[in-house]
C-alpha positions in Angstrom: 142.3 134.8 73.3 138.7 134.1 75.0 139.1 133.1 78.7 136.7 130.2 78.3 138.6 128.5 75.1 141.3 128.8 77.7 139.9 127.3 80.4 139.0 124.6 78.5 142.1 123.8 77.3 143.5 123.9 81.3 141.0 121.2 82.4 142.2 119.1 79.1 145.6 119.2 80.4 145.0 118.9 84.1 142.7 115.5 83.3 145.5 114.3 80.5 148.2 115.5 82.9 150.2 116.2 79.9 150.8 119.0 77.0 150.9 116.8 74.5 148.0 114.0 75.5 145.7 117.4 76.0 146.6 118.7 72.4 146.2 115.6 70.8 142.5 115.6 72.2 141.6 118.8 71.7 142.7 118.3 67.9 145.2 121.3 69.2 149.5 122.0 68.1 151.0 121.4 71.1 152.6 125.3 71.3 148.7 126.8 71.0 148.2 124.5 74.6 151.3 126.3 75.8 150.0 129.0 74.6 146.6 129.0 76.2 148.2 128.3 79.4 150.9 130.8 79.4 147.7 133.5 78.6 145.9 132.1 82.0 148.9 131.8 84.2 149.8 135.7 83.2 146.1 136.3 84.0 146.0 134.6 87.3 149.6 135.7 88.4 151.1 132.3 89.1 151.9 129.2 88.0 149.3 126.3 87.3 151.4 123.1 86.4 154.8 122.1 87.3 156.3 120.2 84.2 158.1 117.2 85.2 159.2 114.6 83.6 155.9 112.6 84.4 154.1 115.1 82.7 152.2 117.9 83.7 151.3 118.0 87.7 149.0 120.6 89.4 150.6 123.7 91.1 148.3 124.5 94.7 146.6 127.2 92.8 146.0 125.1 89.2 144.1 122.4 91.8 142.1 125.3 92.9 141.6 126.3 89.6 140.5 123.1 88.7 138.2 122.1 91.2 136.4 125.1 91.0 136.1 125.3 87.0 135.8 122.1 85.9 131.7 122.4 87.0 131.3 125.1 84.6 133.0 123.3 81.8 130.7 120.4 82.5 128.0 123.4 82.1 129.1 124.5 79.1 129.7 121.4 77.5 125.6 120.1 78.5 124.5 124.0 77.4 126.5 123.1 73.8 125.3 119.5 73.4 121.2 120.9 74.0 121.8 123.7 71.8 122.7 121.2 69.1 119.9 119.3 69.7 117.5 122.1 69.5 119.0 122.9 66.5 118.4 119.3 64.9 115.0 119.4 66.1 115.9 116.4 68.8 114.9 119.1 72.0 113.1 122.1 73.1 109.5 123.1 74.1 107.0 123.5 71.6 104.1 125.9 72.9 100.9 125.3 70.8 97.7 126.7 71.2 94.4 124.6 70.1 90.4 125.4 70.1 88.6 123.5 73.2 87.6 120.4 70.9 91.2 119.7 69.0 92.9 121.0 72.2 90.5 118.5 74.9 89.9 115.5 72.2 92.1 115.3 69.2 95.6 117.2 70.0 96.6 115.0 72.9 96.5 111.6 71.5 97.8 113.4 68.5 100.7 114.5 70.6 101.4 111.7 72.2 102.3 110.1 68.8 104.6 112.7 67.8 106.5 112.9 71.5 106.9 108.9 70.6 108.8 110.1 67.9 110.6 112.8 69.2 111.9 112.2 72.7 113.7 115.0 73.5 110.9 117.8 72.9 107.8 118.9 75.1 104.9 120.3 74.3 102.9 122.9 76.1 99.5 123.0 74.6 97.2 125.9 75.5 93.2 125.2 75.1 90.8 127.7 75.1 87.8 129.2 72.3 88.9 129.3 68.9 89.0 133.2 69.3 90.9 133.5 72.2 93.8 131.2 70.6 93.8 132.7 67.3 94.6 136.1 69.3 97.5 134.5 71.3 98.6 133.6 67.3 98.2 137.2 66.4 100.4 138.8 68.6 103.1 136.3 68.3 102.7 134.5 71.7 102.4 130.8 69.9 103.8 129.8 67.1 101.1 127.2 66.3 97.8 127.1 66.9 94.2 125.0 65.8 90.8 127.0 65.6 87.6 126.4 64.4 87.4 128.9 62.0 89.6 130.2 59.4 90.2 133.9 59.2 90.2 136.2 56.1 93.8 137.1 55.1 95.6 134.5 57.0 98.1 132.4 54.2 99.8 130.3 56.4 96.6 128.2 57.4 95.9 124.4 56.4 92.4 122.7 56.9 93.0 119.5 59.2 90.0 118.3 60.7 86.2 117.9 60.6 83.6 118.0 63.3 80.5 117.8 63.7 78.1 119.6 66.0 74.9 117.4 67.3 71.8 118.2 69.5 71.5 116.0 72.2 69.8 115.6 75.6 69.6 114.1 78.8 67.9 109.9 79.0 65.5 111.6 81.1 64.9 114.0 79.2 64.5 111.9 76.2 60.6 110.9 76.3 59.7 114.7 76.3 60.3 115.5 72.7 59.2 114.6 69.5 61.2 111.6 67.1 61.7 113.7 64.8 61.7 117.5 65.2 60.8 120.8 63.2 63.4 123.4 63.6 61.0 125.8 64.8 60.0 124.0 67.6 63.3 124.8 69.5 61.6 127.9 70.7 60.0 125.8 73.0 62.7 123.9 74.3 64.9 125.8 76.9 68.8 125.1 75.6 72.1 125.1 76.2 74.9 127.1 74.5 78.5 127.6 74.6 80.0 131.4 75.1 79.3 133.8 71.9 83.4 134.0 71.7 83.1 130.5 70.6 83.5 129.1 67.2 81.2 126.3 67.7 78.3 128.6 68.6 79.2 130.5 65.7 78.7 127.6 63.6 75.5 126.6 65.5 73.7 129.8 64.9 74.4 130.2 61.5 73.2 126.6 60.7 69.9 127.9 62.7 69.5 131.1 60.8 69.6 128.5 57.4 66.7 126.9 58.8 65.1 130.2 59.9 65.5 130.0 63.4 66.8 133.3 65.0 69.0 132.4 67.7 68.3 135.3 69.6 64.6 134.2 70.0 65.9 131.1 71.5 65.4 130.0 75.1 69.2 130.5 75.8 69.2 129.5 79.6 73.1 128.6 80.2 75.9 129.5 78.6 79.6 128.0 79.4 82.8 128.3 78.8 83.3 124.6 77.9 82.3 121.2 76.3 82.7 119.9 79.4 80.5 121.9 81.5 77.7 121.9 78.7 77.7 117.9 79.0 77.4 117.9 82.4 74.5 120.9 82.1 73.1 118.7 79.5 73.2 115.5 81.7 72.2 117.5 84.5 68.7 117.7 82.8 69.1 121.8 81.9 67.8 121.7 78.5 69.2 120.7 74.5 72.7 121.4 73.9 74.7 121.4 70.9 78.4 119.6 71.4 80.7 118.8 69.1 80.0 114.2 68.5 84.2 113.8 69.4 82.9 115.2 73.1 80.6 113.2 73.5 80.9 109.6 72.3 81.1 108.1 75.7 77.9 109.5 76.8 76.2 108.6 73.3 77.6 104.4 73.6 76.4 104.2 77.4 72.7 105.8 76.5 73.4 108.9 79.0 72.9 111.4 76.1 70.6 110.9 73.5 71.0 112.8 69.7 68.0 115.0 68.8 66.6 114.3 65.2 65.9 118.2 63.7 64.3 118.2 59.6 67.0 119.3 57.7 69.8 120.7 60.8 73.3 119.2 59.7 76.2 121.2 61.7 79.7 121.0 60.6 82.7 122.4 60.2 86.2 122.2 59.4 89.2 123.0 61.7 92.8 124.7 60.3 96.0 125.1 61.5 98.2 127.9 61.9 101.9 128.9 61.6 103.7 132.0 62.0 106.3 133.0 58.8 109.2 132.6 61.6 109.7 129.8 63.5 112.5 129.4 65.2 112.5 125.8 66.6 113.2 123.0 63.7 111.0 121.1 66.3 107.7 123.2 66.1 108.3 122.9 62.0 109.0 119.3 62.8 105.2 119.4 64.6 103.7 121.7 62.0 104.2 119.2 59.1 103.5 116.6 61.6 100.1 118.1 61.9 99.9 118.9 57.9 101.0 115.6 55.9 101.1 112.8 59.0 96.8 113.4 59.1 95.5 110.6 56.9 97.6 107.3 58.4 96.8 109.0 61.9 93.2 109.0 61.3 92.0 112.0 63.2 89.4 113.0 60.9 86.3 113.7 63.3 84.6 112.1 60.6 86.2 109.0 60.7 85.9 108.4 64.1 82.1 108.9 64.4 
């Protein structure tokens, strides 16, 4: 007999105030109540009810019984109802890990439509290179994540997005270069680069190297971490960066940052997300084929918003 079955069954009677109202709705025969209550009175080593004709009345020791236990039944009954929700997919917290583009521009509005749909879950979304996530996704600490890259081997990965990648510079900086460039002539030109770990200056210098333009030549003369910091390098008059279009489109409809035109340089490239083989929350499968299939009427191609 489990103590908590039978402390359940003691608050029942002590609210009902009577065997048979208690059994009736617990869904219980009234002899397995008497039974339950028997089992705790033995336990305790007195008596909890006095039957009268009434009903069922609280001894000294069932009230303190009572109003000490009926907290943690409360508890229990709260713990039982969120556990069923989790398991329905109606609660829990959902971490997710996302490059600094998806994570910065596309995941939170993204989000915000699938916490419209879901009420009872939260998301904690980690941003940070596409690198750095992918590793958090390798040793199991998200279940989800969205880089810029897709590794070899990896099954459970589906291609969401696409970006683009732009050269662009400062207004004031604007008059000093050419309408139209020649890819080599950004040896001249000091610029502005995200860290190597980063997918998107992966994608930058092999977009250079097609138009023979060795990236190690280059006047690298700031790296960050960033989008954010490279725009505000870039608008700080540093030199060219290259920024994903989404980062920027602000900057780009004001006239603050102005595209660069390079013969022939076109930088894109696609985004895909990740799952691990076991996830345990229906909620983060609820998210993953939210992120899969619910794409197209959300409109969150990069491409389409350019």
């Amino acid at each position: 007999m489990s103590y908590l079955q039978s402390l359940a069954v003691f608050i029942a009677v002590a609210e009902e105030q009577s065997f048979s109202a208690a059994a009736k709705k617990l869904l219980l025969a009234q002899p397995t109540v008497s039974f339950h209550i028997d089992g705790l009175e033995r336990r305790l080593g007195c008596a909890l009810f006095v039957r009268t004709r009434r009903g069922a009345e609280l001894t000294v020791y069932g009230r303190t019984l009572y109003d000490n236990t009926r907290h943690v039944q409360e508890l229990l009954d709260r713990t039982e109802r969120k556990i069923q929700d989790i398991c329905r997919g109606e609660a829990g917290q959902i971490t997710v890990g996302a490059g600094t583009i998806p994570g910065e521009y596309i995941m939170p509005p993204l989000l915000a439509r699938f916490l419209a749909l879901h009420p009872g879950v939260s998301v904690n979304l980690i941003s940070n290179d596409s690198r750095t996530i992918f590793a958090l996704w390798q040793d199991g600490t998200i279940p989800l994540c969205v880089i810029g890259f897709l590794p070899p081997g990896i099954k459970n990965a589906c291609r969401v997005w696409t970006d683009e990648i732009i050269p662009v510079i400062s207004r004031e900086k604007a008059c000093e270069f050419p309408e139209k460039m020649l890819p080599s002539e950004l040896y001249k030109y000091p610029l502005v680069m995200r860290h190597e770990s980063s997918s998107s200056r992966f994608s930058v210098e092999h977009a250079l190297r097609n138009l023979s333009v060795l990236p190690e030549e280059c006047r690298v003369v700031m790296q960050v971490s960033g989008n954010e910091a490279l725009k505000a390098a870039v608008l700080a008059g540093v030199g060219i960066g290259f920024v994903s279009r989404r980062a920027v489109e602000a900057e780009l409809k004001t006239g603050n940052l102005v595209p660069l035109s390079i013969k022939g340089l076109s930088i894109t490239r696609d985004f895909y997300a990740l799952r691990q083989d076991d996830i345990e929350l229906p909620a983060a499968e609820a998210l993953w084929n939210f992120l899969v299939t619910g794409l197209d009427s959300a409109n969150f191609s990069l491409q389409n918003n350019v």
